[in-house]
C-alpha positions in Angstrom: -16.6 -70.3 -29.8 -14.0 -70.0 -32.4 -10.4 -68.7 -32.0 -10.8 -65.9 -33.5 -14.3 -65.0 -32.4 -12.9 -65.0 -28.7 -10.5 -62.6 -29.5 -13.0 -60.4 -31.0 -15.0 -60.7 -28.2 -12.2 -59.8 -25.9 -11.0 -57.0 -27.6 -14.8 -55.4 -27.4 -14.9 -56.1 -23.8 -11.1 -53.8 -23.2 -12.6 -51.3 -25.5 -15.5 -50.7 -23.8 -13.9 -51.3 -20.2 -11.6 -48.5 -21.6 -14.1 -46.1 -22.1 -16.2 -46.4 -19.0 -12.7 -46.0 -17.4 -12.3 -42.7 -19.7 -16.1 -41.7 -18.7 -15.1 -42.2 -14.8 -12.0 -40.0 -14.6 -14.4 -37.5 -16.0 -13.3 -36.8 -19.4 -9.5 -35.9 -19.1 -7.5 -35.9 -21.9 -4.5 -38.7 -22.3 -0.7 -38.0 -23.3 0.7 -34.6 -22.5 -1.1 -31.5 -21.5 -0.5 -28.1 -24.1 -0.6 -25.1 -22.9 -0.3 -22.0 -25.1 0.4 -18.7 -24.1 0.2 -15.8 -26.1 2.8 -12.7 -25.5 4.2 -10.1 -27.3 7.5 -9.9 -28.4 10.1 -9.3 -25.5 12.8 -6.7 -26.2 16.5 -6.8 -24.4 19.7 -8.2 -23.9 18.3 -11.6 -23.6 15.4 -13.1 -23.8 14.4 -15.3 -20.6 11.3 -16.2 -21.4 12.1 -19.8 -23.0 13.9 -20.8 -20.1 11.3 -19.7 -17.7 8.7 -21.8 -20.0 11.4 -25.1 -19.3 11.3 -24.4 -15.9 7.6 -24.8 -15.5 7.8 -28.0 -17.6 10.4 -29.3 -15.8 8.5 -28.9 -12.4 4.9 -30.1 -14.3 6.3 -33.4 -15.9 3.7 -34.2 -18.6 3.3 -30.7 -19.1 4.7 -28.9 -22.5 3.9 -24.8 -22.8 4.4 -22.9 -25.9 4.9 -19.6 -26.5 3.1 -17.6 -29.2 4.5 -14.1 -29.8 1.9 -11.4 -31.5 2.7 -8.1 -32.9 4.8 -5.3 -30.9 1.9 -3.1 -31.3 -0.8 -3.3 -28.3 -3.7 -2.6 -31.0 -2.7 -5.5 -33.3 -2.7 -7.5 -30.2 -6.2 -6.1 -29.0 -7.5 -6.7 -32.7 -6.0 -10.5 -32.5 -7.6 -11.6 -29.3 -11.3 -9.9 -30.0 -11.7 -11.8 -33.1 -10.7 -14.8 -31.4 -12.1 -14.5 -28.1 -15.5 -13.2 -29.8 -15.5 -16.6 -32.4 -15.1 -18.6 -28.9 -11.7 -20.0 -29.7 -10.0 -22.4 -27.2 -6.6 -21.8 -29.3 -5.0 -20.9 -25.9 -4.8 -20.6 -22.5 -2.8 -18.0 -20.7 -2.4 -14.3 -22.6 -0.8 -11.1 -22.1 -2.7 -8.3 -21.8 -2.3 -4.2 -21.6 -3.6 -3.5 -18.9 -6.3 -1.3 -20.1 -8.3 -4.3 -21.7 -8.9 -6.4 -18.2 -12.8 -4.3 -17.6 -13.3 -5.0 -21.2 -12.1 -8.7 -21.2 -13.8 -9.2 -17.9 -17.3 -7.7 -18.9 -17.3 -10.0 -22.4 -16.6 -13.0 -19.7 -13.2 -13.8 -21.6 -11.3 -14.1 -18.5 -11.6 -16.3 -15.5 -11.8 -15.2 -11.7 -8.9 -15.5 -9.9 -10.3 -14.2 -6.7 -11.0 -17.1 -4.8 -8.0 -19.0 -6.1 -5.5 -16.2 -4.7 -4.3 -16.2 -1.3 -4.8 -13.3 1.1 -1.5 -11.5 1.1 -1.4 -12.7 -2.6 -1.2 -9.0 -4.5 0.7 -6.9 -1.4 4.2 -7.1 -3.4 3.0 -5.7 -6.2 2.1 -1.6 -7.2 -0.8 -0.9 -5.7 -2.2 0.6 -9.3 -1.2 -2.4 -10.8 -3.2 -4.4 -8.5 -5.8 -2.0 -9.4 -5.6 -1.9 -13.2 -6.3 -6.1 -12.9 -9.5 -5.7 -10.9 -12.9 -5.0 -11.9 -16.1 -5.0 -9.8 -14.1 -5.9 -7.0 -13.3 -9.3 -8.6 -9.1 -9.9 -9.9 -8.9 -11.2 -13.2 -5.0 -11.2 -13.9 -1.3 -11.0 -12.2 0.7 -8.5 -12.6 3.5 -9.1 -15.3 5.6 -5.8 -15.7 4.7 -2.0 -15.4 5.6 1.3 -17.0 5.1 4.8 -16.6 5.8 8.0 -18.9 9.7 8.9 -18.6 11.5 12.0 -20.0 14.5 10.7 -20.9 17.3 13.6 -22.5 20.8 13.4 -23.2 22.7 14.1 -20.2 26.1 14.9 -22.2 24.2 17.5 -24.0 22.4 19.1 -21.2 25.9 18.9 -18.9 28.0 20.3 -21.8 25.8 23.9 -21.5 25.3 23.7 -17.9 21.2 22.8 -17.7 19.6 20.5 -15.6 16.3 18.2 -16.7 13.8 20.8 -17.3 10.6 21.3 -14.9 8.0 22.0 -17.6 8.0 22.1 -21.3 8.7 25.9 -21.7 11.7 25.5 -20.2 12.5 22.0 -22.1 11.4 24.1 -25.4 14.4 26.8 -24.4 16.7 23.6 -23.7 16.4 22.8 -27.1 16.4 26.3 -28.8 20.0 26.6 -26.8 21.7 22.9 -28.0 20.7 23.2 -31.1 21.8 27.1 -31.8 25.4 25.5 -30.1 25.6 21.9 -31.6 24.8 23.2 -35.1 23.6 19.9 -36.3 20.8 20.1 -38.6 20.4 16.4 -38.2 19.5 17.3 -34.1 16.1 16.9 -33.5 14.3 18.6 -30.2 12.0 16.7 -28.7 10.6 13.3 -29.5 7.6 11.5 -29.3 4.5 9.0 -30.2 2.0 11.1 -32.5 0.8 8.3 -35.2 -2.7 7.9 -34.7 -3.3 4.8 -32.3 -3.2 4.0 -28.4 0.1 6.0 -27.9 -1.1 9.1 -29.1 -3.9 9.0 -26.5 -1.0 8.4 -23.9 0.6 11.5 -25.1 -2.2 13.5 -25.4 -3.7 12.8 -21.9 0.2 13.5 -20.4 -0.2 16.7 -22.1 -3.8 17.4 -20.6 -2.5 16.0 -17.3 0.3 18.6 -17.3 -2.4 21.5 -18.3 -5.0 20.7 -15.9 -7.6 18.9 -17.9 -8.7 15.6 -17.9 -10.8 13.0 -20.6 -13.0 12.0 -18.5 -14.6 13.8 -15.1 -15.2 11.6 -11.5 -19.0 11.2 -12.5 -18.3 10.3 -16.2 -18.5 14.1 -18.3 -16.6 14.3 -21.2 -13.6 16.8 -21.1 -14.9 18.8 -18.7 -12.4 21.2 -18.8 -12.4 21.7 -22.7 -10.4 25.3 -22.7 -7.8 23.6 -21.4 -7.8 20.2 -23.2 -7.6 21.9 -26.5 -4.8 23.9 -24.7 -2.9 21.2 -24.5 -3.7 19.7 -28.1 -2.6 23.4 -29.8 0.6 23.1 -27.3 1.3 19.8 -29.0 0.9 20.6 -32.4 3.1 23.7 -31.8 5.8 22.0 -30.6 5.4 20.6 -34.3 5.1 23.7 -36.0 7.7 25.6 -34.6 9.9 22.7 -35.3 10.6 21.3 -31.4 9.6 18.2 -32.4 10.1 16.7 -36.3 7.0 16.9 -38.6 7.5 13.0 -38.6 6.2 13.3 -35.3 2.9 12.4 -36.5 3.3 9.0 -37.9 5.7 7.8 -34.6 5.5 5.2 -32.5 7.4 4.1 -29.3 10.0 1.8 -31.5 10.5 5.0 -34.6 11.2 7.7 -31.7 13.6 5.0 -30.0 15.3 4.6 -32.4 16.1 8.4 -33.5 16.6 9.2 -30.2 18.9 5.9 -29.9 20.8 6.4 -33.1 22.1 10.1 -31.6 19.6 12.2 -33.6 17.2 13.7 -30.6 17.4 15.7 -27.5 14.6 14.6 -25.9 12.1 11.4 -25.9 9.8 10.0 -24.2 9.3 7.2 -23.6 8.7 3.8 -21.2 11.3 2.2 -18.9 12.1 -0.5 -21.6 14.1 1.9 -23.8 16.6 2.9 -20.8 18.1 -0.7 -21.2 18.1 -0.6 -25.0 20.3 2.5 -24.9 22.4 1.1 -22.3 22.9 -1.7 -24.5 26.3 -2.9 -26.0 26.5 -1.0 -29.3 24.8 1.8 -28.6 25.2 5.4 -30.0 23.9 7.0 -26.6 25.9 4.4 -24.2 26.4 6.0 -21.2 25.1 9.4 -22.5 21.1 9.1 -21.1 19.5 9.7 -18.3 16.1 9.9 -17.3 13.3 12.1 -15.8 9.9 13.1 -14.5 8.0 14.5 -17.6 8.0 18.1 -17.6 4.4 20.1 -16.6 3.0 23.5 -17.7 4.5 26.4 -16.5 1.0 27.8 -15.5 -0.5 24.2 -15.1 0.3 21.3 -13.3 3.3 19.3 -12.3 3.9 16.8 -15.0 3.1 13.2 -14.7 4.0 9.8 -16.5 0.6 8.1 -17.3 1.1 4.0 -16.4 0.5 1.1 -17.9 2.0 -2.3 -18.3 0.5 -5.9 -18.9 -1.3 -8.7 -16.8 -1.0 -12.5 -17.6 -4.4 -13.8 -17.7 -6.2 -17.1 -17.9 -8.7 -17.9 -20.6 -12.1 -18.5 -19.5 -12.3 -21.3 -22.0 -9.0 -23.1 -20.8 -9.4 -26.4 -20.8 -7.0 -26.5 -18.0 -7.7 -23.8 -15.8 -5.4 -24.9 -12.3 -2.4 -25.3 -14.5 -3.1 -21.9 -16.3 -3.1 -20.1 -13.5 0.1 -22.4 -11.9 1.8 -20.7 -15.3 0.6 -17.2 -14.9 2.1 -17.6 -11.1 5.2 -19.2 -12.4 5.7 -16.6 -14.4 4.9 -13.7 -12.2 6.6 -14.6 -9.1 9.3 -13.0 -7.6 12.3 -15.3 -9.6 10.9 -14.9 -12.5 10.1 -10.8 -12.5 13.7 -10.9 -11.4 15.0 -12.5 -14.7 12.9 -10.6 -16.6 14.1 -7.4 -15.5 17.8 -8.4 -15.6 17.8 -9.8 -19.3 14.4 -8.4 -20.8 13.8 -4.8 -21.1 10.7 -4.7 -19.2 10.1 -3.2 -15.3 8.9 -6.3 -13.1 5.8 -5.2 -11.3 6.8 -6.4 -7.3 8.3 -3.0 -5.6 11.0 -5.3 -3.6 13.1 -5.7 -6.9 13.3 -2.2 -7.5 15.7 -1.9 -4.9 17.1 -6.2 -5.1 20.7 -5.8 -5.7 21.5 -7.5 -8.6 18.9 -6.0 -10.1 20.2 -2.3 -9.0 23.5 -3.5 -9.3 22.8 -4.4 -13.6 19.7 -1.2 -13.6 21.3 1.6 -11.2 18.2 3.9 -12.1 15.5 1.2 -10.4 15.1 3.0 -7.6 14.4 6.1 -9.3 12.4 4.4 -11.9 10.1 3.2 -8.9 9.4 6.7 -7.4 8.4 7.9 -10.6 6.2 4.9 -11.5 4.4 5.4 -7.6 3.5 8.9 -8.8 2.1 7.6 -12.1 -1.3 7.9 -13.6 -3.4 5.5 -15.2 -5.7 6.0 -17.5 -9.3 6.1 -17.3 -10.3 2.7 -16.1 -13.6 1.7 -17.5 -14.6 -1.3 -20.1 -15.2 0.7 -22.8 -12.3 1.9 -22.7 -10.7 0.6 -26.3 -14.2 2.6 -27.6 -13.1 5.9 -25.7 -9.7 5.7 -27.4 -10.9 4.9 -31.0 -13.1 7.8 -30.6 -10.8 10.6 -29.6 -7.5 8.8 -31.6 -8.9 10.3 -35.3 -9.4 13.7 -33.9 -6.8 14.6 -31.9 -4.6 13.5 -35.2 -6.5 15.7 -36.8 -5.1 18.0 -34.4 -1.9 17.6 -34.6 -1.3 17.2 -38.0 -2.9 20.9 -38.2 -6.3 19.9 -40.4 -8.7 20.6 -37.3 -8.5 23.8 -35.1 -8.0 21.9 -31.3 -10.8 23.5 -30.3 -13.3 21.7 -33.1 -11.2 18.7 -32.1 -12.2 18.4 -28.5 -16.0 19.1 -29.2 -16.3 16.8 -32.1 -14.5 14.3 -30.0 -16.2 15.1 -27.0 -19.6 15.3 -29.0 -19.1 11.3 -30.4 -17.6 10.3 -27.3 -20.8 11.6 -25.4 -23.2 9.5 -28.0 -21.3 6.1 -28.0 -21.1 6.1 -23.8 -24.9 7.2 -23.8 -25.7 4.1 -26.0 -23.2 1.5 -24.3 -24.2 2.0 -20.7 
């Protein structure tokens, strides 16, 4: 045999000795492992996120994580991960998720069970209804990764300067404003602000106004509005508080970020709002430094006591990860105790394990923690169910309709309630 036809022949016999060796340790892929994890963008101070993703590299040599941040707005990020989940991408591994999608994501099979991987006393530091809002059919699909809940926040200087204290229900928060403005003299003063535009946070709004009048969307065994008097109660309350000039007539096209920012330039009252705004207006620079406070939202006078709907989001692991053990290492890494604690100090987001509420450096940099935890304990979520994203496309058109006074409530709620009643009947 030739030179050269030996060499050939050896160099046939390592390539094939290479891939029986490939076939034996099972397929895994050579060089580094990728992980992507998709988030949304993370307001505050600082951001930690990128050195908590250096962290986990640095403990996972061969190991590199990037982050992918979406959209600020949860329905751009709901719209992103259906059309990719749905066309069976493996484009990442480990994604952020409003709570409200984990029945949906888990029903489709998008998401893969954590419950045998989790240890037993696993979930106790975190909320109990956050625990909740990442399980479905007694199977957990996701961590906890921060939490929020409704908040009144008003300007304390204001309120202080004519001797009122946070108002109980929204009559008296109406006669609040009636009283500043008539005294201020500002034209450029608005009332009371909040999220109208039609999308998620208009339902948010709308059920925290049905909370606060004794209704509900959806009844214990599944009936639609089941108390509709007072559901379109609640609506007409809201598009008064329009009318009568409470609340601006751009009401209707705001979102959390637009009523932030009026409220955080000087030019509102009232907002409300979730935890992540408190630190915004505590921020160097800002208009309101040092002249916000927060509260319980207000109820009904003749209703109930009023209550901050919760929410928040999970990390998640892809069902389609091709590295499943180091997805979910991530998703701990990133919700553990350390972490939550970095994330509350230089992100504007509430960490989701109750023992930082009252850690001191946290309290010591967010003095309003432990209040902020009370109020998210007495929280509501909204209805948990996996159609859930087909609920709130349903009702979102018509209670706009509502509010921007082209629909009597009442027509709203049973036109609503009539569509919702039809898509539920044909989904279950």
């Amino acid at each position: 045999m030739t030179v050269g036809r030996r060499r050939a022949a050896c160099a046939l016999a390592l390539t094939a000795w290479l891939l029986a060796l490939g076939g034996c340790a099972g397929g895994r892929e050579s060089g580094p492992v990728t992980l992507v994890f998709k988030y949304a963008r993370i307001l505050g101070n600082a951001d930690p996120l990128p050195g908590l993703l250096r962290e986990f590299e640095a403990s996972h040599p061969g190991v590199r994580v990037k982050g992918e941040a979406m959209p600020w707005a949860s329905d751009d990020q709901h719209q992103f991960y259906v059309i990719n989940l749905e066309g069976r991408s493996p484009g990442f591994d480990v994604m952020m998720l409003d709570c409200i999608w984990v029945p949906e994501f888990a029903r489709a099979g998008w998401l893969l069970d954590l419950t045998s991987r989790l240890q037993p006393d696993e979930l106790a530091p975190y909320f109990p209804s956050a625990v909740a809002s990442a399980t479905y059919g007694g199977r957990v699909w996701a961590l906890p990764w921060n939490f929020n809940v409704g908040l009144l926040y008003y300007r304390a200087d204001l309120l202080a300067r004519y001797g009122l204290r946070p108002p109980e229900t929204y009559e008296e928060l109406i006669e609040q404003v009636r009283r500043i403005r008539a005294g201020e003299r500002d034209p450029a003063l608005d009332g009371y602000v909040w999220q109208g535009k039609q999308y998620e946070g208009l339902v948010v709004n709308v059920l925290e106004a049905f909370w606060a009048n004794g209704a509900r969307l959806l009844g214990d065994d599944g009936t639609v509005f089941p108390e509709p008097a007072r559901a379109a109660d609640a609506l007409r309350f809201l598009r008064g508080l329009i009318a009568a000039g409470v609340s601006p007539a751009w009401t209707t096209a705001a979102d959390e970020e637009l009523s932030r920012r009026a409220f955080g330039d000087g030019h509102a009252i009232f907002l409300r709002n979730w935890p992540y705004a408190m630190d915004l207006f505590q921020g160097q620079g800002s208009a309101v430094r040092g002249r916000v406070a927060f509260a319980p939202l207000p109820g009904r006078a003749r209703g109930e006591p009023g209550v901050g709907s919760t929410g928040g989001a999970h990390l998640g692991v892809s069902s389609r990860s091709r590295h499943p053990d180091l997805a979910l290492a991530l998703v701990r890494h990133l919700t553990s105790e350390r972490a939550q604690r970095a994330i509350a100090l230089g992100a504007a987001l509430s960490p989701t394990r109750q023992a930082l509420y009252r850690d001191p450096d946290v309290v010591r940099d967010r003095p309003g923690m432990p209040r902020l935890q009370a109020l998210a304990l007495a929280g509501r979520p909204r209805p948990a169910t996996p159609y859930y994203l087909l609920l709130s496309a349903t009702v979102q058109p018509e209670f706009s309709a509502a509010l921007v006074g082209v629909k009597p409530p009442e027509r709203a709620i049973v036109d609503a309630g009539a569509r919702l009643a039809y898509f539920l009947r044909a989904v279950r």
